[in-house]
VOGU-3710 file (C-alpha; in Angstrom, 3 decimals, decimal comma):
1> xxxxxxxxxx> -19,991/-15,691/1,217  -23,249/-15,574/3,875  -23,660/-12,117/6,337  -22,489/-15,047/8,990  -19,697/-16,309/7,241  -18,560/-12,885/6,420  -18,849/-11,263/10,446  -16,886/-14,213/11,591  -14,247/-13,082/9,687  -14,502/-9,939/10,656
11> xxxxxxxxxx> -14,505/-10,862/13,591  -11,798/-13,256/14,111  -12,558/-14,811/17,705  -9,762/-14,881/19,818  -11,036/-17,858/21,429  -11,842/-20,289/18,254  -9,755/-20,716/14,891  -12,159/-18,774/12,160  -13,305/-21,928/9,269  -15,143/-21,023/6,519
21> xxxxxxxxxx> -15,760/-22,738/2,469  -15,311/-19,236/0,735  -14,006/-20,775/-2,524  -11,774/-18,109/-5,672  -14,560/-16,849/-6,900  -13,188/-16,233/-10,609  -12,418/-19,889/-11,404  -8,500/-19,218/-10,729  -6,601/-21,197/-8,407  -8,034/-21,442/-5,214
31> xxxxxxxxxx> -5,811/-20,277/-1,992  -6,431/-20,700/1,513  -5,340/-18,537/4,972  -5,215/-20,240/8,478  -5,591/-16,943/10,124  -6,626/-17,148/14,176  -6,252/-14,577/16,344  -5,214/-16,683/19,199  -1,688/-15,784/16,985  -1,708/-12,691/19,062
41> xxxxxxxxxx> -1,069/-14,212/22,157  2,691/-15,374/22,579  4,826/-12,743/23,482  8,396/-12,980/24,324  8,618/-9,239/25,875  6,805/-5,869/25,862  10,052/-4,753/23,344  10,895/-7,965/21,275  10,757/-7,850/18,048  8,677/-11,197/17,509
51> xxxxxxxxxx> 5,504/-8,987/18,586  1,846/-9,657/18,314  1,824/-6,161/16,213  3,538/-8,023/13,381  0,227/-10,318/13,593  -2,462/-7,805/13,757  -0,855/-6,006/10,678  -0,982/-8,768/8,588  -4,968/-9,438/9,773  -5,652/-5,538/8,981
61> xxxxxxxxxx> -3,836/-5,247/5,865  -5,737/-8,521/4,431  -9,315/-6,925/5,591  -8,184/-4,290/3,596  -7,775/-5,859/0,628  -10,959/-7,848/0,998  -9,132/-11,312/1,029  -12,423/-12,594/3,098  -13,896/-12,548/-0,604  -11,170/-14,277/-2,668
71> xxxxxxxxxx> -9,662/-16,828/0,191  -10,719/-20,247/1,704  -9,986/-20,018/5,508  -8,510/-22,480/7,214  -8,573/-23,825/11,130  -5,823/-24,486/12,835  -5,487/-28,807/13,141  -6,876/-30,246/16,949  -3,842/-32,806/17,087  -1,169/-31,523/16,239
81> xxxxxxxxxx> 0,833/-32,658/19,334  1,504/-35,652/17,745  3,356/-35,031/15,120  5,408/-32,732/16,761  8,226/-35,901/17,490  8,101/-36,636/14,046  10,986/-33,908/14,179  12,085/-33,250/17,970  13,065/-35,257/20,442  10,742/-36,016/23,612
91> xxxxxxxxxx> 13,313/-34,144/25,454  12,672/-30,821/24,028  9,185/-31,235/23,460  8,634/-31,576/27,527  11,416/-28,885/28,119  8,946/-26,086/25,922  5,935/-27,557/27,742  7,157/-27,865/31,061  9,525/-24,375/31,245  7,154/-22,538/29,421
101> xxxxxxxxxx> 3,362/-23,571/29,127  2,170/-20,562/27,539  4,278/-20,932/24,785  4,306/-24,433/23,859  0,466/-24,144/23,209  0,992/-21,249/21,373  4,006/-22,527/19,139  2,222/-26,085/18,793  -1,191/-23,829/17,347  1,245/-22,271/14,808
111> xxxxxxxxxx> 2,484/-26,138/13,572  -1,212/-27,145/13,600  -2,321/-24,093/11,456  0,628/-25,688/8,998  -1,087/-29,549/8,939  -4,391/-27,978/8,657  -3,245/-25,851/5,285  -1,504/-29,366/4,224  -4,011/-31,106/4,726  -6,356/-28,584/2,735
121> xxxxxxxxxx> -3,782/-28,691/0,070  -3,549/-32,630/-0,080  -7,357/-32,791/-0,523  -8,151/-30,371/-2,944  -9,522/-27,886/-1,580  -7,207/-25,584/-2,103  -4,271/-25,375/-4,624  -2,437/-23,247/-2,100  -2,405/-21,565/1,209  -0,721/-19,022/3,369
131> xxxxxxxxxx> -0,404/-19,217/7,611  -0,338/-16,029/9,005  1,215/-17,708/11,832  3,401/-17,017/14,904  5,805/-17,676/16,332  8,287/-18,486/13,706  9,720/-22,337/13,121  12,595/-22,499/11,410  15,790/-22,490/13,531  14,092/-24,691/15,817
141> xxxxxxxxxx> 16,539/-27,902/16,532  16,862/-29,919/19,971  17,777/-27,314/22,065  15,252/-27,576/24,885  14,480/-23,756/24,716  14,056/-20,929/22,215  16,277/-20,298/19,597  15,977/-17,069/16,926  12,482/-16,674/18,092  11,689/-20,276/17,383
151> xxxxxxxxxx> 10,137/-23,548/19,456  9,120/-26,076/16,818  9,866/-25,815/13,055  6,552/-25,584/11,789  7,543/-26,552/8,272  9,747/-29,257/9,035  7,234/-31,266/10,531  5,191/-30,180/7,851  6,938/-32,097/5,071  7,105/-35,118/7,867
161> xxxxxxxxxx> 3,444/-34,861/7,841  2,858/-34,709/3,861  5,369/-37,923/3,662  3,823/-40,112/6,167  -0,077/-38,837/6,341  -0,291/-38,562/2,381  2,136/-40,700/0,937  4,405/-37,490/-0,950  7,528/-39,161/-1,419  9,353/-35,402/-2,546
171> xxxxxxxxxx> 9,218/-32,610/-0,544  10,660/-29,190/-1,862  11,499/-26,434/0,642  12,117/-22,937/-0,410  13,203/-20,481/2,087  13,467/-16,449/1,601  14,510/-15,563/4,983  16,660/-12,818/5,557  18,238/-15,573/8,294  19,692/-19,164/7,499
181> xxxxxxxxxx> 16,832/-21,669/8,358  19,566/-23,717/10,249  16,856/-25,864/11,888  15,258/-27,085/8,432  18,904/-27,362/7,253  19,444/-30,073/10,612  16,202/-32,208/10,082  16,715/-32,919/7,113  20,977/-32,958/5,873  20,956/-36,439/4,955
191> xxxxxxxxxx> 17,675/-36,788/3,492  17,491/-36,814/-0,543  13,263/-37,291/0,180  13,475/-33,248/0,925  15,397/-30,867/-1,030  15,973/-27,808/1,248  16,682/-24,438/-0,958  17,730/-21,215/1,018  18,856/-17,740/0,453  19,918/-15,919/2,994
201> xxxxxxxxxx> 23,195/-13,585/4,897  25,520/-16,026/6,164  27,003/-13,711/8,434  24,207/-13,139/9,957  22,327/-15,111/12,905  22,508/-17,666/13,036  26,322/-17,742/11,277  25,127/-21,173/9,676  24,299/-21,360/5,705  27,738/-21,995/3,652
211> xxxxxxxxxx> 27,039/-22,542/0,192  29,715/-25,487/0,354  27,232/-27,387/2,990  24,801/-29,454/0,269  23,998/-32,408/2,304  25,975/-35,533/3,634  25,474/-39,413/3,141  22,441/-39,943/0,813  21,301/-36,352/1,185  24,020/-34,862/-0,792
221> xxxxxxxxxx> 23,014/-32,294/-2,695  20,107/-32,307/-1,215  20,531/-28,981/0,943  21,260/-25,628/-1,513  22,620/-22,807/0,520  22,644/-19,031/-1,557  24,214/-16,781/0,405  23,543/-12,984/-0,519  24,915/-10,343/0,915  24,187/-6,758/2,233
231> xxxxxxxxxx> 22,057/-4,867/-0,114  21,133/-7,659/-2,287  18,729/-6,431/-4,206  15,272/-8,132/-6,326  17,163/-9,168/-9,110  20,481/-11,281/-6,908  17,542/-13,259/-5,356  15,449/-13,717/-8,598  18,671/-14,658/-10,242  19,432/-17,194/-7,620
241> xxxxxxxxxx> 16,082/-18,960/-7,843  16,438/-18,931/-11,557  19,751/-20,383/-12,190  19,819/-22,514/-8,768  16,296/-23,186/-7,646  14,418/-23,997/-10,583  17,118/-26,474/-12,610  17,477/-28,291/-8,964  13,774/-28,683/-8,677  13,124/-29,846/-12,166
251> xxxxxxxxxx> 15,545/-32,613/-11,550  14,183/-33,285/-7,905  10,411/-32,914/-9,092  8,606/-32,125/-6,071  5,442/-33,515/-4,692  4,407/-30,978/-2,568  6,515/-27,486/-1,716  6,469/-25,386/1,624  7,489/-22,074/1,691  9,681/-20,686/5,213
261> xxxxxxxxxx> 8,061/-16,741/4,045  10,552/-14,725/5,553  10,003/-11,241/4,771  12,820/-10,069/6,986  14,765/-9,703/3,688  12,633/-7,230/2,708  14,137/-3,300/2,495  13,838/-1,691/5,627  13,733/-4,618/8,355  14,624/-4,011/11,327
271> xxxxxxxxxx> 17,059/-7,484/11,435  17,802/-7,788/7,994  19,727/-5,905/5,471  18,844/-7,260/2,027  16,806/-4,708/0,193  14,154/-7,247/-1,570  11,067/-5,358/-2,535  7,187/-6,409/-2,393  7,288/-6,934/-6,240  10,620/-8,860/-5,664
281> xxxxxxxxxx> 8,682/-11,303/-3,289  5,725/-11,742/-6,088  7,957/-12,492/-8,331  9,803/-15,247/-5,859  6,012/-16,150/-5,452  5,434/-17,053/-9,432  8,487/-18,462/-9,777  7,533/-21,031/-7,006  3,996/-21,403/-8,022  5,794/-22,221/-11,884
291> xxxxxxxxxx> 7,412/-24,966/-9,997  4,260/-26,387/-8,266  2,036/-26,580/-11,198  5,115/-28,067/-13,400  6,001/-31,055/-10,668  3,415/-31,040/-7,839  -0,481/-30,118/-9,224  0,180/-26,292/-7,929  0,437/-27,848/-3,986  2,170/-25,161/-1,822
301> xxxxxxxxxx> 1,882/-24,270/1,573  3,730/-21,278/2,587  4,262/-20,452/6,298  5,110/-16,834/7,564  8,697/-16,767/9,426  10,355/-13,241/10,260  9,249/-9,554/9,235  9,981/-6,986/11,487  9,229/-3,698/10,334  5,537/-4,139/11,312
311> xxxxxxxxxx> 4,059/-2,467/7,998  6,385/-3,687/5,653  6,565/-7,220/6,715  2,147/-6,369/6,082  2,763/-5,646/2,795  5,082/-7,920/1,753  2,346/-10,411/2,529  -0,090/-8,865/0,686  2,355/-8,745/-2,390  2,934/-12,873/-1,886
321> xxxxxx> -0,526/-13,836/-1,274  -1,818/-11,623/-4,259  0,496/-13,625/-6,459  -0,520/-16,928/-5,150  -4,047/-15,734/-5,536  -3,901/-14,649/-9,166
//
């Protein structure tokens, strides 16, 4: 890595995405990080949850571990608006951008850090990448407005984008999130081109999830709902993407899998109550990148969703990105 490459890092404008060509420098697979600090900017209130904080944690916590050395760094796509009905309706599109400016451009730069780690994926220049992105995606629907934090499911157009910019016919979606990712469940129920895999409290928000909901017309069976309760603990959510995940993805063999990285199902959150632990979420992490190099050539994109214990949600990143790293 050059001095200049290196400061800009450091750095991390807040008025440009940060691009660099640092390649894994040990011949392992190579991972990349759309990481902007334009991420900091949406804000829902001075007390919400969904804070900047949970942003700048992540950024310090990978400075600290000197990820500017091992990770290829990835800016944000320029036009990403277009893709953005691929999923959502006109309707609600204009409804985020005209009722609430701000956010729309900040939601839309979270989708286009997404394409931009796809499309770095698709290439080859990475085998896989993390977005240390915000706002979260995944309940988004139709709704005109927010909903659980959410304005456009990032990762739902995501696996539009893979099928019609690059041809993947099979799109695998994990999701870890301490909430059901109701909005990927919606966009894609009767599609068998996208086999959506969750774990998560179905009594929690938003009361969606129920294990007997796999799909309808041709997408039956498509959509795998876990539930897991209070206190579930590393090994209920290892054990579900052992003896649910991987048999369903070895018959559905993926081209390309997206991750909805939750990490409010982490111990400690301040929304969640699962008790999943940072060597619980590397583990989740292998087992996913056993998948990708078995059915899809190691392709994963994984896309940060909730975390709200500020430090924790840090570390838990740390833990996943170390394991797609290694």
């Amino acid at each position: 890595m050059t001095l200049l490459s290196r400061r800009l890092f450091l750095k991390l404008s807040a008025s440009a995405a940060i691009a660099g060509n640092v390649q894994a420098n040990d011949g392992r697979h190579k991972t990349g990080l759309v990481i902007d600090d334009r991420f900091l900017a949406h804000k829902i209130s001075d007390t919400h949850p969904e804070s900047p904080a949970r942003y700048r944690a992540v950024k310090s916590h990978l400075l600290a571990e000197n990820f500017h050395k091992k990770l290829t760094l990835i800016k944000p796509k320029a036009d990403a608006d277009s893709w953005l009905s691929k999923v959502h309706s006109i309707d609600h599109i204009n409804e985020i951008k005209s009722n609430q400016p701000a956010t729309y451009k900040n939601a839309l730069l979270a989708t286009a850090g997404v394409l931009a780690a796809i499309d770095s994926v698709c290439t080859g220049e990475v085998n896989n990448a993390f977005c240390a992105s915000r706002p979260p995606g995944h309940h988004a629907k139709n709704t005109g407005q927010e909903a659980g934090f959410c304005y456009f499911n990032h990762v739902a157009i995501g696996a539009r984008y893979a099928q019609e910019h690059y041809q993947l016919n099979k799109i695998l979606i994990i999701d870890w999130d301490y909430h059901h990712g109701n909005g990927t469940e919606w966009a894609f129920y009767s599609d068998p081109t996208v086999l959506y895999f969750s774990t998560h409290d179905m009594f929690a928000y938003p009361g969606t999830g129920l294990p007997g909901n796999t799909g309808e017309g041709e997408g039956e069976g498509f959509n795998i709902n876990v539930h897991l309760g209070c206190g579930a603990k590393d090994e209920d959510i290892i054990t579900a993407f052992k003896e649910k995940l991987l048999p369903a993805a070895d018959a559905f063999e993926p081209d390309l899998i997206l991750i909805s990285a939750g990490f409010d199902s982490r111990k400690d959150d301040l929304l969640g109550c699962h008790n999943i632990s940072d060597q619980g979420f590397s583990t989740l992490t292998k087992i996913v990148r056993m998948i990708a190099d078995r059915h899809a050539d190691g392709k994963i994109v994984s896309v940060l969703e909730g975390g709200y214990n500020i430090e924790g949600n840090a570390n838990a990143v740390v833990a996943h990105i170390k394991a797609l790293v290694s």
